[in-house]
C-alpha positions in Angstrom: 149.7 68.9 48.0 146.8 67.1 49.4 146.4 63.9 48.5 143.1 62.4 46.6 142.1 59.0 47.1 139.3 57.0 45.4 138.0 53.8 46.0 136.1 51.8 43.2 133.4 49.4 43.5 132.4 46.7 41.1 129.6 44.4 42.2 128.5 41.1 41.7 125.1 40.1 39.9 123.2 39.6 43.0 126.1 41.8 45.1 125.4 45.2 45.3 127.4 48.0 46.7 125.5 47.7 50.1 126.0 44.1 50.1 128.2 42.7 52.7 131.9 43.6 51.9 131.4 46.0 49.3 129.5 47.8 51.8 132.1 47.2 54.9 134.6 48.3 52.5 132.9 51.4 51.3 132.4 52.4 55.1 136.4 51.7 55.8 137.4 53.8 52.7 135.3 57.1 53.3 136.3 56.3 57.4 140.0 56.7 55.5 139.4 59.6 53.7 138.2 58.2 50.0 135.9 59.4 47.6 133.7 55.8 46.9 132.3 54.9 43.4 130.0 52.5 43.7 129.4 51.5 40.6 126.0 49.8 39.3 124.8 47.7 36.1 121.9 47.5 34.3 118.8 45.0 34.5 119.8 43.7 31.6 123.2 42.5 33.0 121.1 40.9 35.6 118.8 39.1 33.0 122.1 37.6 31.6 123.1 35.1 34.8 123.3 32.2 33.3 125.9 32.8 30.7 128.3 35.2 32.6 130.9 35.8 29.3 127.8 38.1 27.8 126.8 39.7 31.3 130.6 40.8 31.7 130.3 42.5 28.5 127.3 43.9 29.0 128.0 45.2 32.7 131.5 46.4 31.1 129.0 48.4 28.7 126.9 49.5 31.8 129.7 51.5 33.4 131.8 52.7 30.6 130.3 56.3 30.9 130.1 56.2 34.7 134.0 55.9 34.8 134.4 58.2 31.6 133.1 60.8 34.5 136.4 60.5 36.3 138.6 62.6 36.5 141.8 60.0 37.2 144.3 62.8 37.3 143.0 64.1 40.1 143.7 60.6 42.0 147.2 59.8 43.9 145.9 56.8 45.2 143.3 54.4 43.4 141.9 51.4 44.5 139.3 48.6 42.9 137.7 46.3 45.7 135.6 43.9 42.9 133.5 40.9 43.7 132.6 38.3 41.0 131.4 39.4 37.8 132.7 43.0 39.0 136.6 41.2 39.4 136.3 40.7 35.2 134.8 44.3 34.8 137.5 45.5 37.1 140.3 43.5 35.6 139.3 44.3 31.9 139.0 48.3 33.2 142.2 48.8 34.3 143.3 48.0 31.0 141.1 50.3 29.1 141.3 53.2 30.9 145.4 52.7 31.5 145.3 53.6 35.1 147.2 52.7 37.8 144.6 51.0 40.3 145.5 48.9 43.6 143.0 45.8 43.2 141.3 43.4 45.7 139.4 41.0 43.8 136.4 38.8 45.6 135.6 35.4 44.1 137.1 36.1 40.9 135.9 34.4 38.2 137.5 32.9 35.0 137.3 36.1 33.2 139.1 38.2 35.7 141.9 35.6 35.7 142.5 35.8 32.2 142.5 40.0 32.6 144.6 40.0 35.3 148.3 41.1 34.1 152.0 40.7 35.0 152.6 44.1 36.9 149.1 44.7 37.7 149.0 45.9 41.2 146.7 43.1 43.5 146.2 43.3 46.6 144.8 39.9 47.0 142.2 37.0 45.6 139.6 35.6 47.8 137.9 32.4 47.1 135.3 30.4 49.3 136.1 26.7 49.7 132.4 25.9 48.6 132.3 28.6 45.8 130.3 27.0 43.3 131.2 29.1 40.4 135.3 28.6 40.1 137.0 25.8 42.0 139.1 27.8 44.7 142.2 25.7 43.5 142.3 27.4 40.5 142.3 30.8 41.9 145.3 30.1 44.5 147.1 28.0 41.7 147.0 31.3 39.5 148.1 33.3 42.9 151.2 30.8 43.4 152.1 31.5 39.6 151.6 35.3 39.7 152.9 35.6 43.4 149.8 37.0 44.3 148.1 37.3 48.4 145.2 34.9 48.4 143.3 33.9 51.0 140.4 30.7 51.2 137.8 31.3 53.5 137.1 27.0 54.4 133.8 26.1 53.9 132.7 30.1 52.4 130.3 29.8 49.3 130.5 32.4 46.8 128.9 35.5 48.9 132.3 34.5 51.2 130.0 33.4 54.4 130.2 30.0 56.1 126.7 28.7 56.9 125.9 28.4 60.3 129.1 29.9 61.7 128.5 33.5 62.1 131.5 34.3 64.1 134.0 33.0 62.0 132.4 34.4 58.7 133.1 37.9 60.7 136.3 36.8 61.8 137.1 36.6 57.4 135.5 39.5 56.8 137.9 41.2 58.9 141.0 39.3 58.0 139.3 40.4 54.0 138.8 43.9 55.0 142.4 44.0 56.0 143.9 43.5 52.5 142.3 46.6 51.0 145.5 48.6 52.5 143.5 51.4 52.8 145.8 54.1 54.2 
């Protein structure tokens, strides 16, 4: 029996697919064998930035039919690499479609904490010391209690890059890369 893998993507507002990590982790998964969604939402998630509660629920609306088209059967091995509005749409997926998913989750936000459930299968949290949209002591705090990986990236801001220190923003994005498990 051959086995079928599938990595999902959920992007940010501003983070697409072929942003950064998404991207580098995209390029690792089909290097590993997976079939990549990259999933995308609408402009009028977008339009919603300032008040992420409606722009989760709308980009939850935005890519309701595009994973209605899988097949998740057909999957041994599934696997949701999210980065911050996507870690809330991620999170909230896994309990509507009931399947069992392997998550990493990028800058989660509030939302995706609140999703996130007992038995649920993470692979880790990232935060950026300088994130300015969750305070990073939150997100290891709610790692400590669920006994959850997470790694801080010192000094990172929400798109997980330190300003002006290109090498060790690389040397994260490896060390991030790693905790997909893609195998």
């Amino acid at each position: 029996m051959s086995t079928q893998k599938l990595l999902v993507l959920f992007p940010g507002i501003g983070y697409t697919c072929g942003t950064g990590l998404l991207a580098a982790g995209a390029a690792r998964g089909q290097a590993a064998g997976y079939t990549v969604l990259p999933l995308a939402y609408s402009a009028q998630t977008a339009a919603q930035r300032a008040d992420l509660d409606a722009a989760a629920c709308t980009a939850q609306a935005d890519v309701g039919a595009q994973l209605a088209a899988v097949d998740w059967g057909a999957y041994t091995d599934i696997v949701f690499l999210s980065k911050s509005l996507g870690t809330v749409v991620a999170a909230r997926s896994l309990r509507q479609l009931g399947v069992a998913a392997r998550s990493l989750y990028l800058t989660p936000l509030a939302g995706a904490l609140a999703a996130v459930r007992p038995g649920d299968t993470v692979l880790g949290m990232v935060s950026g010391g300088a994130d300015s949209y969750i305070d990073w002591h939150l997100v290891r705090d709610f790692c400590a209690g669920q006994n959850l990986p997470f790694l801080l990236v010192p000094g990172a801001g929400h798109r997980l890059t330190i300003p002006d220190d290109a090498a060790a923003s690389e040397e994260y994005a490896g060390k991030i890369l790693e905790m997909l498990a893609l195998f």
